[in-house]
N, C-alpha and C positions, 0 to 999 in steps of 0.2 A: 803530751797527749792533746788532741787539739780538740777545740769545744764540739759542740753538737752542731754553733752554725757552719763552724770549719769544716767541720768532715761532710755536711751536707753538701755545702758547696764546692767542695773537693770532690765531687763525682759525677757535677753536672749543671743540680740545679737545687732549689728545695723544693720539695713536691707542690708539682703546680699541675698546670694542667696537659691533659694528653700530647704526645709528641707525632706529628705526621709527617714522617720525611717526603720529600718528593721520589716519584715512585721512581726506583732502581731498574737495571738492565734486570730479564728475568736470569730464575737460576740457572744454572750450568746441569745440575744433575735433578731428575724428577723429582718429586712429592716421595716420603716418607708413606706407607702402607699402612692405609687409614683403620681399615677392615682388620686387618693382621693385628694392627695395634691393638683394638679394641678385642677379639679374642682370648689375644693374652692375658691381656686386663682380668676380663673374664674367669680365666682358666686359674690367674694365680689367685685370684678371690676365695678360690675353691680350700683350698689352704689355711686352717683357720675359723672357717664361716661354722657357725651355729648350726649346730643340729637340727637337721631339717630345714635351714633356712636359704635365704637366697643373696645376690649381690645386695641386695637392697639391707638385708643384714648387720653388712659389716663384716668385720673379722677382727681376730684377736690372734696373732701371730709375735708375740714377744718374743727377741730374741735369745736362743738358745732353746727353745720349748720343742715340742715334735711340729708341731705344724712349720714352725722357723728351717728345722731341718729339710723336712720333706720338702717344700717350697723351693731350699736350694737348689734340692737334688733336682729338680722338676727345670729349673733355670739353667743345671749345668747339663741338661737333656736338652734344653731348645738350641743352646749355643752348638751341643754337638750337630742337633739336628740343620741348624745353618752352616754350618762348618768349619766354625771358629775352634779353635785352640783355646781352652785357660788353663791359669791357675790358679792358685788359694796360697795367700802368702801367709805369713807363720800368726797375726794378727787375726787368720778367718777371709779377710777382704778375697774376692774372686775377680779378676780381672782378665782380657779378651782382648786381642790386638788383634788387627790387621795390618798389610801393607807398609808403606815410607820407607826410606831410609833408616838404615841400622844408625848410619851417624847423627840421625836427627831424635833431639827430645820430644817424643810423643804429647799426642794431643787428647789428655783426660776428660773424661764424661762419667756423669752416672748417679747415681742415688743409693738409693737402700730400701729394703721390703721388710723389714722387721715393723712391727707394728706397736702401737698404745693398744692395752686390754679394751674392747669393746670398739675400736678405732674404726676407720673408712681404708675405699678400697684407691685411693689416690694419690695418698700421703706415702712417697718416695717409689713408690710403683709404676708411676706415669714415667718418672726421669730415668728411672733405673728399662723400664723397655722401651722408651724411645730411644732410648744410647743402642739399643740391641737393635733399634728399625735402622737408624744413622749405619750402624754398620754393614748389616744388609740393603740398602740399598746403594751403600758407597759402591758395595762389592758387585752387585746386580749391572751397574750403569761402565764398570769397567775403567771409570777413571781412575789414574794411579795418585796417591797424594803423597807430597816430600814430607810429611812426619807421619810415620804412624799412629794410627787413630786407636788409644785404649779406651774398653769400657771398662769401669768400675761397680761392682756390686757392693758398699759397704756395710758389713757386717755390726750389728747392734748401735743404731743410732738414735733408737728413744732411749729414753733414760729410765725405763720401768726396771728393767734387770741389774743389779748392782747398785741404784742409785745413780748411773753415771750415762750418760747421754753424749753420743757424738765417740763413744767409746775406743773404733777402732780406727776410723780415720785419725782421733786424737794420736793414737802408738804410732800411724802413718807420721806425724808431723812431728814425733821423738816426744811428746809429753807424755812418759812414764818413770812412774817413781818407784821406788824398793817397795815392794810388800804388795806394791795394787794386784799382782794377780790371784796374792791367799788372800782376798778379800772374801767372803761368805753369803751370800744369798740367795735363801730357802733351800737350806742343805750342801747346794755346789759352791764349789772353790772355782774362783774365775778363770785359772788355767785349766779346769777341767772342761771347765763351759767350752773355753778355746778350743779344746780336743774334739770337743762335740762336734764342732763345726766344722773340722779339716784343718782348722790352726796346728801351731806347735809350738808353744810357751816353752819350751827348751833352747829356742832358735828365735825368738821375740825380736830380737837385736836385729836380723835380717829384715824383718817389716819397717823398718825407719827410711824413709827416704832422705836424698840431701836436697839443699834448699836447689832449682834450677833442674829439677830432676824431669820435669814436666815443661813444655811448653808453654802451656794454659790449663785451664779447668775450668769446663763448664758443666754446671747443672740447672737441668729442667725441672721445675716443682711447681708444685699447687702454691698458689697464694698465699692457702689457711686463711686470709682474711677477705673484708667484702670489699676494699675497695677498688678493684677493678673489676669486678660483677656491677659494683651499683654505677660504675662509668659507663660500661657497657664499651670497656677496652680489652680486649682480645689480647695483648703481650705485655707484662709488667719488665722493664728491668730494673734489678735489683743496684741499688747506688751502693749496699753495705746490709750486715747481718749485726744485730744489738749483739753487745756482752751480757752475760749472765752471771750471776753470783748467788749460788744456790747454798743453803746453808740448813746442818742436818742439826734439829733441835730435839734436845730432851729434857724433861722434865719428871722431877722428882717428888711425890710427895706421902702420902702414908696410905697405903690400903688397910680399909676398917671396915667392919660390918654397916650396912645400909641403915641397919633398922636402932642400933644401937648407939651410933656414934653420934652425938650432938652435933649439931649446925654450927656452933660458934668454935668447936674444936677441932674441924675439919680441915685436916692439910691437903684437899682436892686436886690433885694434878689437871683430870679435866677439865676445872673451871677455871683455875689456871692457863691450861692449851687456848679454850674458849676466849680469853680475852687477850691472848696476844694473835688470836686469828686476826681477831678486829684492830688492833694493833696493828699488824702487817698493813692493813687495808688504808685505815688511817693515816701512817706514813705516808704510803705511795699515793693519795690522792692527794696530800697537803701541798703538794708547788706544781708550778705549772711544769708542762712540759708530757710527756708521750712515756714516761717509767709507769712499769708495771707491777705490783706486786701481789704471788698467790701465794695458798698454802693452798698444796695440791693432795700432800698424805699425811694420813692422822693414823695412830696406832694406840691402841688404848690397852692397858691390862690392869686387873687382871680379863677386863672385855667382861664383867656377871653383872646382871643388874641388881644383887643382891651386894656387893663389895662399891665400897666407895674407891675409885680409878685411884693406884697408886703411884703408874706413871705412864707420862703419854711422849713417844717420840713422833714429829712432825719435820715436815720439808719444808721452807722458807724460801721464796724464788722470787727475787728482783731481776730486771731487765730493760735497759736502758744503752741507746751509744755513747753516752760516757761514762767510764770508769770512776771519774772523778765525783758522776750521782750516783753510784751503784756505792761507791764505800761510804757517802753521804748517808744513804737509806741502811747501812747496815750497822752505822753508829747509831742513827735513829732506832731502829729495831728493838738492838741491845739495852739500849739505857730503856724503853718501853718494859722489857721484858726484869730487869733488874726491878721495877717499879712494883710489876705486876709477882715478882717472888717475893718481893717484903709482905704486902698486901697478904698473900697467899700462903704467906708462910713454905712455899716451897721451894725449893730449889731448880732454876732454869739456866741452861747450858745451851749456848748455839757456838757448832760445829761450822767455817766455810770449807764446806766439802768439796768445790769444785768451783770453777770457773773456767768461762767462755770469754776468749778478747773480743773487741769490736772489729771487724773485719769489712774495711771499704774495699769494692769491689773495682776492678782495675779501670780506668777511664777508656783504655784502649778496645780492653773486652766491651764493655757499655756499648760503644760506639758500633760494634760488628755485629753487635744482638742486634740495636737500632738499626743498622743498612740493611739485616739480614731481614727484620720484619717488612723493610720497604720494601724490599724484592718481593714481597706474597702483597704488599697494597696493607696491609695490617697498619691498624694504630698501636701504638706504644705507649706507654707514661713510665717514668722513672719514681723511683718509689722505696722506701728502707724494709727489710726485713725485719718484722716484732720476731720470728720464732729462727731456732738456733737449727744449721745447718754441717752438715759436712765440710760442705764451702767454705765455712770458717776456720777447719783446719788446716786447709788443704792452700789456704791462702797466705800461710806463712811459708809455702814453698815455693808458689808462682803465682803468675797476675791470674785473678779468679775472675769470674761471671757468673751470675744465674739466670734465669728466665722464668716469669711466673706466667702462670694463667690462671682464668679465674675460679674460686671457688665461691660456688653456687650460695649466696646469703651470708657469707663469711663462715659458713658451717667446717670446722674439723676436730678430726678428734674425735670422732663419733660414726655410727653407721651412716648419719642421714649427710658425711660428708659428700657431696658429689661436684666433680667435672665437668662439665657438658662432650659429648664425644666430638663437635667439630673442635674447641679448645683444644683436646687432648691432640687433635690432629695437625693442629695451628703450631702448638709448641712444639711439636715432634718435628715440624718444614723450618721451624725459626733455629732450632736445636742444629738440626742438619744443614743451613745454610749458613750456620756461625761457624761452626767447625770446620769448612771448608773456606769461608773467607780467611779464618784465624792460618789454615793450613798453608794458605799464599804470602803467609807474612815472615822474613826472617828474623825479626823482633815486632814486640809486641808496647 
């Protein structure tokens, strides 16, 4: 596994300052549909959004919910209405070709529209229809291309449903185990969820692809963070996407009446939870370096303010590009949390329920996002991904790329996440000129 300087440097450079290529011959095929773009934006917004409310809102479209459904159906209405072809492979994923050669490995794009509860309207929505403008305008300008160009819609890629994030591009890349699909959350069984969506967990096997199956893959996404807003750089490429090591914690300790139970005999799971929050926090700032550590969900029962909390389960989520700090931070953790259950006389158990590899992004892809920006006159800066992608699965199959643009304040996650509409338009011309460089290439 190679360090944090290795793999920065292994895809370019370590984040310095803006990249300006000299400007390139212009494109071959027009601008991506600026106006179009942004309607749909719009229209999927619609999906989700608050009662009586507006873009400005937000949405909450988690995957598998009705809003998530309806949305699909709305998405596999616009492709008809361009006149693509898809299908829904047995994992959910919706995928849309055009054109190339039968003998050539296709050329992957796309995102996901599934949402974080109270989430923005950018976060995988922008990549997921600029893949759709990419392909209507390939189709519009009439040029033919030797691989054919798939989009990808993938299905459930926050981690609010299931606990599991990245969930069906992961079955894309063969990570599934016995039992994940009778996994339980809020009443459904996760093969059922699948059904919901046009999946078919009876036929699961058939959504695995082999490694080579793909030409390339590239996705278009928001930033999520500030640092190429406060550059005032218009194209991020991504050098690589952190690991994650998310770990499912509970804790154990005695529910008793509020008003009865003395102080000093109080086995409090909450106060307990309470201090290993700060725990988590604590680790993750003690050394240097760019790891992350949150605790994103707390579960308390019996939840009455008259019962003292008998036990609380919580998420534990470090994030870092080395693996080698991630199992660092989660020995730290552990012995934190052993400490804080003698103290507390309770009982604490963390779960690692999942993980994300580090995924460097291909040096060749990098390079075509970079040529592709100079062809529009665009500045560039190379940059790592703090948040976890599709990309990351999808990159144990073929050489991967991404493309960021900015988000406004480093805002996401939230309603008040936003894009700028010329960005949106910017990455959608970088999107479509990489895919066609990439398409001239017979190795990558």
């Amino acid at each position: 596994m190679p360090t944090r300087r290795e793999f920065l440097w292994s895809t370019g450079a370590l984040l310095g300052p803006a990249l300006t290529p000299a400007r390139a011959a212009q494109p071959a095929v027009a601008s991506t549909d600026a106006g179009r773009l942004r309607r749909r934006l719009e229209r999927l917004s619609q999906f989700g959004r608050p009662a009586g409310g507006s873009f400005a809102d937000g949405v909450s479209r988690v995957a598998y919910s009705d809003a998530d459904v309806a949305a699909r159906a709305w998405l596999l209405d616009e492709l008809r209405g361009a006149g693509l072809s898809s299908r829904i492979d047995a994992a959910g994923n919706i995928f849309a070709r055009l054109g190339g050669r039968a003998s050539a490995p296709p050329i992957l794009f796309g995102s996901h529209i599934d949402s974080v509860p109270s989430g923005g309207n950018f976060d995988g929505d922008l990549g997921t229809l600029a893949a759709l403008e990419v392909l209507e305008t390939v189709r519009a300008s009439g040029v033919a291309t030797r691989h054919p160009l798939e989009m990808v819609v993938w299905a459930h890629e926050e981690s609010t449903a299931f606990g599991r994030g990245t969930a069906c591009s992961r079955i894309v890349a063969g990570d599934l185990k016995a039992g994940d699909l009778d996994q339980e959350w809020n009443g459904l069984r996760r093969r059922d969820a699948l059904r919901r969506i046009g999946g078919d967990p009876d036929r699961i096997d058939t959504a695995v692809a082999a490694p080579g199956a793909w030409h390339a893959y590239l996705e278009l996404h928001i930033e999520q963070g500030g640092t190429l807003d406060a550059a005032g750089v218009p194209i991020g490429v991504v050098q690589g996407i952190v690991a994650i090591h998310r770990y499912d914690v509970t804790i154990d300790g005695v529910a008793n009446h509020a008003g009865t139970t003395p102080m000093d005999i109080r086995q409090d799971a909450l106060v307990a939870a309470s201090q290993l929050v700060l725990a988590v926090r604590r680790v993750a700032g003690a050394r240097e370096g760019r790891q992350v550590g949150t605790v994103g969900r707390l579960d308390v029962q019996p939840n009455s303010p008259n019962v003292v909390p008998g036990r609380v389960t919580l998420s534990v989520e470090f994030r870092d590009l080395s693996l080698q700090v991630l199992d660092g931070l989660g020995e730290a953790v552990r012995a934190e949390g052993a400490a804080i259950a003698r103290d507390t006389r309770t009982t604490i158990t963390l779960r690692l329920a999942s993980t994300n590899p580090p995924a460097p992004a291909h040096a060749g892809v990098m390079a075509a996002i970079q040529a592709s920006a100079a062809q529009r006159a665009l500045t560039a800066r190379v940059l790592p991904s703090g948040a976890g992608h599709d990309a990351q699965m999808i990159a144990a199959l073929c050489p991967m790329g991404m493309i960021f643009v900015p988000s406004v304040g480093g805002v996401s996650h939230s309603p008040r996440e936003l894009t700028r509409w010329d960005d949106c338009a910017r990455g959608a011309d970088t999107l479509l000129d990489t895919v066609l460089a990439l398409d001239r290439r017979d190795s990558i």
